[in-house]
Structure formats: structure tokens, C-alpha cells
C-alpha positions as CSV (number, residue, x, y, z in Angstrom):
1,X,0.0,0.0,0.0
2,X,1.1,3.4,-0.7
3,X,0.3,6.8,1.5
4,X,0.6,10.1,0.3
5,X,-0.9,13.4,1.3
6,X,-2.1,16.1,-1.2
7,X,-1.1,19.9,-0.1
8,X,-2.5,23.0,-1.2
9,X,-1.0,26.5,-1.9
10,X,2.2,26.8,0.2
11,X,5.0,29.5,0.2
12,X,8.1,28.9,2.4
13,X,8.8,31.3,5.1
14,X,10.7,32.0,8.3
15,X,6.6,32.3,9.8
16,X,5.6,28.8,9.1
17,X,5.0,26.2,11.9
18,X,3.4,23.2,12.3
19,X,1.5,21.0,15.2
20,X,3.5,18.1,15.5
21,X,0.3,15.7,15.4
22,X,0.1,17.2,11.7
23,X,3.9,16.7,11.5
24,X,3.6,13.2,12.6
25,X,0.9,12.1,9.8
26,X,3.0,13.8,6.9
27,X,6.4,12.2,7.9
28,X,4.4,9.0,8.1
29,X,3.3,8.9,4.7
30,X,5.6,7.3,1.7
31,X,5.8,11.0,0.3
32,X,3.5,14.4,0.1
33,X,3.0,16.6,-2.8
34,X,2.0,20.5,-2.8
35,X,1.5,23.4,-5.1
36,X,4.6,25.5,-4.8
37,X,2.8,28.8,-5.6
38,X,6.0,30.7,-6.4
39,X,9.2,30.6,-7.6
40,X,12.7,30.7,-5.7
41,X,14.9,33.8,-6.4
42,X,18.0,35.9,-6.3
43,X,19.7,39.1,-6.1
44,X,19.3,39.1,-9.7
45,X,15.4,38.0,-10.2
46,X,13.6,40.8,-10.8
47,X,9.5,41.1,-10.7
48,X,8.4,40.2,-14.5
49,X,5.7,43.0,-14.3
50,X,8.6,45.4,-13.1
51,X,6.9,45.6,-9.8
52,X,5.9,43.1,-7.3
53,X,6.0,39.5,-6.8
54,X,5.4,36.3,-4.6
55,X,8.6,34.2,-4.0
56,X,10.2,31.5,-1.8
57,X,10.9,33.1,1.3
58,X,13.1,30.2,2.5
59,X,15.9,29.9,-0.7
60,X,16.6,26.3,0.0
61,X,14.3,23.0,0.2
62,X,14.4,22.1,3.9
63,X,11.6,22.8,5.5
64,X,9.7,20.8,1.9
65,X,12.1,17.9,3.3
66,X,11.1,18.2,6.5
67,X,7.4,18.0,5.6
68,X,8.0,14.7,3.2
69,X,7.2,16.5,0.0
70,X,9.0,14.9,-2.4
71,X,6.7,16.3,-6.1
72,X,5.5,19.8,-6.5
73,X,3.6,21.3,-8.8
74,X,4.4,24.9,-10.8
75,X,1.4,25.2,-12.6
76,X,0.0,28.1,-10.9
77,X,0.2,31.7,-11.6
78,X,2.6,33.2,-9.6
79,X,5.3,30.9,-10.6
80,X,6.1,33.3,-13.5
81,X,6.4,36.5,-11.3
82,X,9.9,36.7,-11.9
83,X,10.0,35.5,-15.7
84,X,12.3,33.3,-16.9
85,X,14.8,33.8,-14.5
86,X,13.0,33.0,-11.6
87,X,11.7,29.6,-13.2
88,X,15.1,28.9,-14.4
89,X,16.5,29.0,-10.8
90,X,13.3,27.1,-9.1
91,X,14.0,24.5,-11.3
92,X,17.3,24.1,-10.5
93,X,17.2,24.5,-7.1
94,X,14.1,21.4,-7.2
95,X,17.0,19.5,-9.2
96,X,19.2,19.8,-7.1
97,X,17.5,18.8,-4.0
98,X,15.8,15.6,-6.3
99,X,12.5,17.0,-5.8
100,X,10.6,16.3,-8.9
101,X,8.2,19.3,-10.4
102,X,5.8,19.3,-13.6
103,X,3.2,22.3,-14.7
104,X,5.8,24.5,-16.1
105,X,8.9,24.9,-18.4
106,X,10.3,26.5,-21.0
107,X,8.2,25.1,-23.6
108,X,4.8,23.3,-23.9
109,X,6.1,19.6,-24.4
110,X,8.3,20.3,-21.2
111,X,5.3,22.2,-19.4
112,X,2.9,19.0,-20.1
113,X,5.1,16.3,-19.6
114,X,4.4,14.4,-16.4
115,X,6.6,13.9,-13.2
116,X,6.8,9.9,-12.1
117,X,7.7,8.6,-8.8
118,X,8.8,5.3,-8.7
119,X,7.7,3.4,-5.3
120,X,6.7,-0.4,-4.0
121,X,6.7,-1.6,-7.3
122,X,4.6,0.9,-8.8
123,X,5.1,4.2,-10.9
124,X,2.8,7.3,-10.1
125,X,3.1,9.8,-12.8
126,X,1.8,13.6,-11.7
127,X,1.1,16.0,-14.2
128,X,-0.8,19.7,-14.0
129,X,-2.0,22.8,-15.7
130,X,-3.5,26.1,-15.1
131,X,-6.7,28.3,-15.8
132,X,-6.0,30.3,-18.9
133,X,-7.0,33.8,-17.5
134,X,-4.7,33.0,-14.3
135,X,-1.6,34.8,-16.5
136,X,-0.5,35.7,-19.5
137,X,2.8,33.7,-18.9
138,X,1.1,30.5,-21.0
139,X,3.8,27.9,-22.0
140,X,2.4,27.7,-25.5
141,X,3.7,31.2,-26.4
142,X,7.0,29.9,-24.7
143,X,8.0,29.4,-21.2
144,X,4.9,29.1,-18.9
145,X,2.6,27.1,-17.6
146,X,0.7,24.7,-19.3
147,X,-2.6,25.8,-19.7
148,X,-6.0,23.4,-18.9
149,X,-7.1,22.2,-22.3
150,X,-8.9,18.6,-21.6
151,X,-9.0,17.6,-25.0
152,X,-4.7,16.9,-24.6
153,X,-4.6,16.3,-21.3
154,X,-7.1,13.5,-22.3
155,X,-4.6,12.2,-24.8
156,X,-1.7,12.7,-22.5
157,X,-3.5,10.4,-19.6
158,X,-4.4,7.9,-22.5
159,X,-0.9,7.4,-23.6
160,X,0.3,7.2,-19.8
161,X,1.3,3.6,-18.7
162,X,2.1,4.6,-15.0
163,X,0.0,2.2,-12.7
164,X,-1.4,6.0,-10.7
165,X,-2.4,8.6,-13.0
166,X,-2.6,12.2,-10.6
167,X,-3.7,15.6,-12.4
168,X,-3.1,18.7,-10.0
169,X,-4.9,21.5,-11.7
170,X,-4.8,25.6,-10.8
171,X,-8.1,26.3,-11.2
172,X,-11.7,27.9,-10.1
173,X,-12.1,31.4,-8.4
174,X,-11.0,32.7,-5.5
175,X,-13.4,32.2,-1.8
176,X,-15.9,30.2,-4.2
177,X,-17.0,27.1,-1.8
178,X,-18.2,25.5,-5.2
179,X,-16.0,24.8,-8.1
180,X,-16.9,26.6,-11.4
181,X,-19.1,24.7,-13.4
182,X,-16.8,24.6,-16.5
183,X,-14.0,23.3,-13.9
184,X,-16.8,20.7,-12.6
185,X,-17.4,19.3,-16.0
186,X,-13.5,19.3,-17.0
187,X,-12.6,17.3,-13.7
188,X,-15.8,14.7,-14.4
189,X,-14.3,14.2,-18.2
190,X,-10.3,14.0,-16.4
191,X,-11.2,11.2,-14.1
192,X,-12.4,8.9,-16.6
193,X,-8.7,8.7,-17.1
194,X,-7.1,9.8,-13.8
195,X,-7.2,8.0,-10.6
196,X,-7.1,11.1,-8.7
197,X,-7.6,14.9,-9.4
198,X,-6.6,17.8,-7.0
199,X,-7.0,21.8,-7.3
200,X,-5.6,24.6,-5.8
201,X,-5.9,28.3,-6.4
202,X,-9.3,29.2,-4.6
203,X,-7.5,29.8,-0.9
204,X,-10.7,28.0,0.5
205,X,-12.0,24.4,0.7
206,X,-14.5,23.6,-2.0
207,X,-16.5,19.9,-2.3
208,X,-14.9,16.4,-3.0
209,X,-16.6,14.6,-5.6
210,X,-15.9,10.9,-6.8
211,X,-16.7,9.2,-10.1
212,X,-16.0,5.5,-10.7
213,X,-14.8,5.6,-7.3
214,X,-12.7,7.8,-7.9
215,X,-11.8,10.9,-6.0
216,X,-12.3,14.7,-7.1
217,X,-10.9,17.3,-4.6
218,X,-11.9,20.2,-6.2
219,X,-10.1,22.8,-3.8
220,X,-7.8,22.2,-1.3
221,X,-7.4,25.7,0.1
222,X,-3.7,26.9,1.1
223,X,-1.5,24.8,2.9
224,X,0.5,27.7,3.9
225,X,0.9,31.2,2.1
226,X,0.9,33.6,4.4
227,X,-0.5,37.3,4.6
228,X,2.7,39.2,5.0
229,X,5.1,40.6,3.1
230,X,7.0,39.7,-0.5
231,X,8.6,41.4,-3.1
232,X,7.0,45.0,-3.1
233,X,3.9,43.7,-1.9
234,X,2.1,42.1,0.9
235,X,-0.7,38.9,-0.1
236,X,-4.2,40.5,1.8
237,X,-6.1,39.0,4.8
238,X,-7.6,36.1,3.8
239,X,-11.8,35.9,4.7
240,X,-12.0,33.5,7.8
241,X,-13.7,31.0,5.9
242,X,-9.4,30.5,4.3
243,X,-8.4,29.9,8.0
244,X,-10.2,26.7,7.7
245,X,-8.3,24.0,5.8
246,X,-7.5,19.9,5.5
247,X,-5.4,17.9,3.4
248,X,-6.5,14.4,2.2
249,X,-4.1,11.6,3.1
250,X,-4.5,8.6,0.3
251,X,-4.0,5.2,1.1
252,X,-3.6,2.9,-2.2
253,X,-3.8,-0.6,-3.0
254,X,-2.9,-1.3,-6.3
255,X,-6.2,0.8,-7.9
256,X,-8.7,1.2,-5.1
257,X,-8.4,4.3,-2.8
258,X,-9.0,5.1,0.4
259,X,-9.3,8.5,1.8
260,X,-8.3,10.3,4.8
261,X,-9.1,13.6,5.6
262,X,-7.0,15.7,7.8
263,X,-8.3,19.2,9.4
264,X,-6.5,21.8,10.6
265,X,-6.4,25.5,11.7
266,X,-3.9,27.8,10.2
267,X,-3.0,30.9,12.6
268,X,-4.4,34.5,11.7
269,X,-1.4,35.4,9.4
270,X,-1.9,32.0,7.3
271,X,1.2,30.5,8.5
272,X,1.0,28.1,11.3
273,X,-0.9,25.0,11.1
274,X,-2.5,24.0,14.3
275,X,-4.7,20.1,15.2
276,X,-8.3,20.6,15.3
277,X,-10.1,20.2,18.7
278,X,-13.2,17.7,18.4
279,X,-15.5,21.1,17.5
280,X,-13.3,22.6,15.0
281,X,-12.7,19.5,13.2
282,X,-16.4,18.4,13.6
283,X,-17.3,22.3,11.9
284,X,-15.2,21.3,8.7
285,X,-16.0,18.0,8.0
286,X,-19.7,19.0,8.2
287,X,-18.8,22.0,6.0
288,X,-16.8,19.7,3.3
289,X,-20.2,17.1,3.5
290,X,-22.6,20.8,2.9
291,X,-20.6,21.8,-0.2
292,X,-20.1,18.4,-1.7
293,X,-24.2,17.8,-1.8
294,X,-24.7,20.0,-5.2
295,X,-21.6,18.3,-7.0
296,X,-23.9,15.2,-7.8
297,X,-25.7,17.6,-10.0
298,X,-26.3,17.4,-13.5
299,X,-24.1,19.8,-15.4
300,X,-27.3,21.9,-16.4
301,X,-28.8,21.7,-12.5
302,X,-25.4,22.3,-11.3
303,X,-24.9,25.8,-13.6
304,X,-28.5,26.9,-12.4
305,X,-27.2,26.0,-8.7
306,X,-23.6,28.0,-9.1
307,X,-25.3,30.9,-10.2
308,X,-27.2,31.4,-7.8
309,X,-24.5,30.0,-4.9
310,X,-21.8,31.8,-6.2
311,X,-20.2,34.6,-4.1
312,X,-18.4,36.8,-6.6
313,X,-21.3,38.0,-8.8
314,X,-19.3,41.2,-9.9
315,X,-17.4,38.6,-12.2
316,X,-19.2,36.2,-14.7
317,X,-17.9,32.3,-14.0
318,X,-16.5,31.0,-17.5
319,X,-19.1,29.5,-19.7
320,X,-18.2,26.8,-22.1
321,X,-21.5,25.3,-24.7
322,X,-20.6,21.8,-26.2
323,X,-22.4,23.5,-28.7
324,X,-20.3,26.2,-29.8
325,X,-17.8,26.1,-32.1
326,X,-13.7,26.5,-31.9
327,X,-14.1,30.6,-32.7
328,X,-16.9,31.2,-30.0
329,X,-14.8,29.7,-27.2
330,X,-11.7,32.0,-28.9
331,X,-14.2,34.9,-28.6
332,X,-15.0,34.2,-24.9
333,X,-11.2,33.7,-23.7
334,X,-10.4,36.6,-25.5
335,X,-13.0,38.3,-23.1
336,X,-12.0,37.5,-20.0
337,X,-8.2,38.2,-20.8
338,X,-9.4,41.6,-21.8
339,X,-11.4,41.8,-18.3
340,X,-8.5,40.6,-16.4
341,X,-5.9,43.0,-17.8
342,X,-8.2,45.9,-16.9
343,X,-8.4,45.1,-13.6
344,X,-4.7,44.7,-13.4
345,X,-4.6,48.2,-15.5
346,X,-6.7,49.7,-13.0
347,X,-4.5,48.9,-10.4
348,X,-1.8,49.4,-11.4
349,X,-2.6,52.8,-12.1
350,X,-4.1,53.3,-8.2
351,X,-0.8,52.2,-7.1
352,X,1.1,54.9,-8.8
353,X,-1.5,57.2,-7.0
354,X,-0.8,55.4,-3.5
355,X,-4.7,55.3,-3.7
356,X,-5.3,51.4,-4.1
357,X,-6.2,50.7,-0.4
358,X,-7.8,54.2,0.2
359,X,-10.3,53.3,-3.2
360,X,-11.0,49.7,-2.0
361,X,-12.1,51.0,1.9
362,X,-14.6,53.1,-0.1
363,X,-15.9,51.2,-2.8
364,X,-15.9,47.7,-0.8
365,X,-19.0,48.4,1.6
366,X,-20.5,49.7,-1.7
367,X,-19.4,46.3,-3.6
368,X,-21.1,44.2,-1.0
369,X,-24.6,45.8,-0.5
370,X,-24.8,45.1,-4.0
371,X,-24.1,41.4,-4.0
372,X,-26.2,41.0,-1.5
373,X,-29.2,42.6,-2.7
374,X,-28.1,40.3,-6.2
């Protein structure tokens, strides 16, 4: 039997700690992967925007030792925050150390291509990508990420031989407890070909769904990436529902799977990872059960559902029709990337001004009456 745990968003830094009950289950386990949700840098990284970045706080591997990760995904989008350069030195650093990565490279065939981890006779192959309007930093105009198109990733899993097939997608929006629907349908299409699919990105828990027996953790919330500060920038407060978090622990036996999951508190800065007591852990597994009900939906009940569940209603969820041909989806990503670099426009501009956080303390209040009489 083989154990490994699946870790969300995590950024290394001098702040993180850990409960050494939680410590104990993840240095019991044949090895633990994570999304490393950026890169590791130098004196001579500098921001690709020409601003601000995330980056490794802690410039070596130890403390990913120390917590038994031995596989971590870059597909995510601040893993290009220091171009090239940064990626160039993550992966060398993850070479050095023989920890094995996959999500990113230089190209799209190196982006794609899977990690494998050879272990008790059996070879588990790992292999990620990214929502589209994450970045701009998209491995098929180059280095990047590799970007989620299921019709490849399909292919890719086909031609696979390893015994465990793992996808670890970047994906859904942020504080959602429910996975987008287009997300939702991708993950259902995935499994039919994975024996387990992980997401990250939405710095909350969202459901766990299974197909074929098969299980779907559609959000794992951060592992640990603290609110503090980085490279001309400081990552915001997360809502207290992000304080809230669990990893899975999977036991398996040759192809059946057995699930674990593990609870835990992370402190009010994001960093430290504390054991439930019996009411906190209680409170999450009951919340896990509440938003994994409307995942056995239809995809049509389900879209009907999200829409009327989802939180962010100041931004539309993307929309894919089966219908619709190649130049409509085109039309619609084209949309979104034009929403997205307005919003980065915007502030970008504010910060110039050193109005970003005075604008947000006035409009916010303004923001949420508004949702809430949607």
C-alpha cells in the first residue's frame, strides 16, 4: 500500500509552523505533494511585471524535506512572477534537491510532460495545468505554464502507462465554496482517465466529488501562504472562511483508494498549522459534506445552482457550450483576458497614486450591499 498526502497552496517562510500531530501524519506517509505557488529567487530576479511578486521566502528545500514533500507542482500563476529567470532557478534548485516538479517549463512539451515517482513496485506519474486567465505567462507562447485544455490532457493520460495517474490542476475562483461549473465538467471528463484529481488556487475548501470511485478534490485551500510581506507587496487577509483547511491523506492498493481527511487550523497570518479540537474538526467535515451535496448535480442543475450560490457575482464564471464552435470559445477567452488586464490596468494605475487601499475602503462596503441585494 502506498500513502501520500495532497497539499494546497504553500509559500516557504521564516513564519511557518506546524503542530507536531500534523507533523507526525506527513512524515508517516511514503511522500506528500504540494502546489509551490511561487518561484525561488536571487539578487538578480527581478518582478516580470517590473513591480511586485510572490517568492520563496526560505531559498533552499528544507523545510519541503522536512514535511516529506518529495513532487510539486508549478502550474499556478505566480510561478512566472519573476519571468524566466525565476523559473530557471526554481527548477534548478528542485534539481538539485531531487525533488521532482511538472506544470511548467520553458516550452509546452516540457510544461505537459508528467513527473513519475517510482515506489513499491509501482510508478505514479503527476502532471498539471493552469486556468487560462490566471496569467499571461502561458507555455504555449513559450515558457509558462501549461494551460488546462482537456482535450490533450485526455490524450496525454491515455498514452500514460504509469499504474497511478494524478492531475493537479490551478483552477476555479478565488473564496468560491463551489467549483466553477466549466472546472466541474472538466474534472468529471479528467477522471475517466485519472485515478485522482486535485485543485488549488481558490485559498478556501470547496467539495470532494468521486466518479468510478474515484476521488475529485476540487479545492484544497492553502496549505500555507501567508499574509505578510513579499517582493514590493504584501498577499491581503484572507476571509476567515481561508483559515479553515485539510489535506486528504490517500492510502492505495494497487487501484482502489481510500481517503483520509486531515483538518486543521492555520493561525491568523496563514502561517502556522495548528490540530483541530473535536468542534473545529467536527465544523469542517460537516462544511466539506454541505458543499459536496450540489456536486452530484447534472451539469445543467449544477450551472442553475452556481449561479445562484456563487459569491463573486461582480465577475461572470466562465461558460463553455458543447455546442459552440472552436471561434466562440476563442471569442469568450479573449473576453476574460481583456477583463482581467483591466483590472490589473486599474491597479496598477491606483498604485502609482498610492490610492489602491484608500479606493477599496470606499468602494468595498458599496461592492457588497450590492451582492447582497443580487
Amino acid at each position: 500500500m502506498i500513502r501520500i498526502a495532497i497539499l494546497g497552496d504553500f509559500v516557504q517562510t521564516q513564519e511557518f509552523g506546524i503542530d507536531l500531530e500534523l507533523l507526525d501524519i506527513l512524515q508517516n506517509t511514503d511522500f506528500n505533494i504540494s502546489n509551490l505557488e511561487a518561484p525561488f529567487i536571487d539578487y538578480d530576479c527581478r518582478p516580470s511585471n517590473g513591480k511586485s511578486g510572490l517568492y520563496q521566502k526560505i531559498p533552499d528545500c528544507s523545510l519541503l524535506k522536512k514535511l516529506n514533500i518529495k513532487i510539486v507542482s508549478l502550474a499556478n500563476n505566480h510561478v512566472t512572477d519573476f519571468g524566466p529567470e525565476g523559473l530557471r532557478l526554481t527548477k534548478a534548485i528542485l534539481d538539485k534537491e531531487n525533488i521532482r516538479y511538472f506544470g511548467a517549463g520553458e516550452n509546452l512539451e516540457e510544461a505537459c510532460k508528467a513527473a513519475t515517482i517510482d515506489i513499491k513496485g509501482k510508478i505514479l506519474s503527476f502532471r498539471g495545468a493552469m486556468s487560462r486567465y490566471l496569467t499571461r505567462q502561458h507555455a504555449e507562447e513559450g515558457f509558462g505554464t501549461a494551460d488546462i485544455n482537456v482535450e490533450r490532457m485526455l490524450k496525454d493520460l491515455k498514452e500514460d502507462e504509469a499504474d497511478i495517474k494524478i492531475v493537479f490542476n490551478h483552477w476555479n475562483q478565488e473564496f468560491e465554496d463551489y467549483p466553477e461549473p466549466i472546472y466541474k465538467e472538466d474534472a468529471e471528463t479528467l477522471i475517466e482517465e485519472a485515478h485522482i484529481i486535485a485543485g488549488s488556487h481558490s485559498h478556501c475548501i470547496q467539495g470532494i466529488g468521486k466518479k468510478n470511485e474515484r476521488p475529485i478534490f476540487h479545492g484544497l485551500g492553502n496549505f500555507s501562504l501567508p499574509n505578510i510581506d513579499y517582493f514590493n507587496c504584501r498577499v491581503s487577509k484572507y476571509r476567515p472562511k481561508s483559515y479553515r483547511s485539510f489535506f486528504p491523506v490517500l492510502s492505495i492498493d494497487e487501484t482502489k483508494i481510500d481517503v483520509e481527511i486531515v483538518p486543521y487550523m492555520l493561525s491568523s497570518n496563514g502561517a502556522v498549522l495548528s490540530a483541530c479540537n473535536e468542534q473545529e474538526d467536527l465544523a469542517i467535515r460537516e462544511h466539506i459534506d454541505l458543499i459536496s451535496e450540489p456536486l452530484i448535480l447534472d451539469s445543467r442543475a449544477y450551472r442553475e445552482f452556481y449561479s445562484r450560490h456563487r459569491e463573486r457575482k461582480m465577475r461572470k464564471p466562465l461558460v463553455r457550450d458543447h455546442e459552440q464552435n472552436l471561434n466562440s470559445l476563442k471569442k469568450f477567452r479573449r473576453k476574460y483576458r481583456v477583463i482581467h488586464g483591466a483590472e490589473r490596468g486599474v491597479g496598477t494605475f491606483l498604485d502609482k497614486l498610492g490610492l489602491r487601499k484608500a479606493v477599496k475602503k470606499l468602494f468595498w462596503p458599496i461592492i457588497n450591499r450590492i451582492q447582497k441585494k443580487k
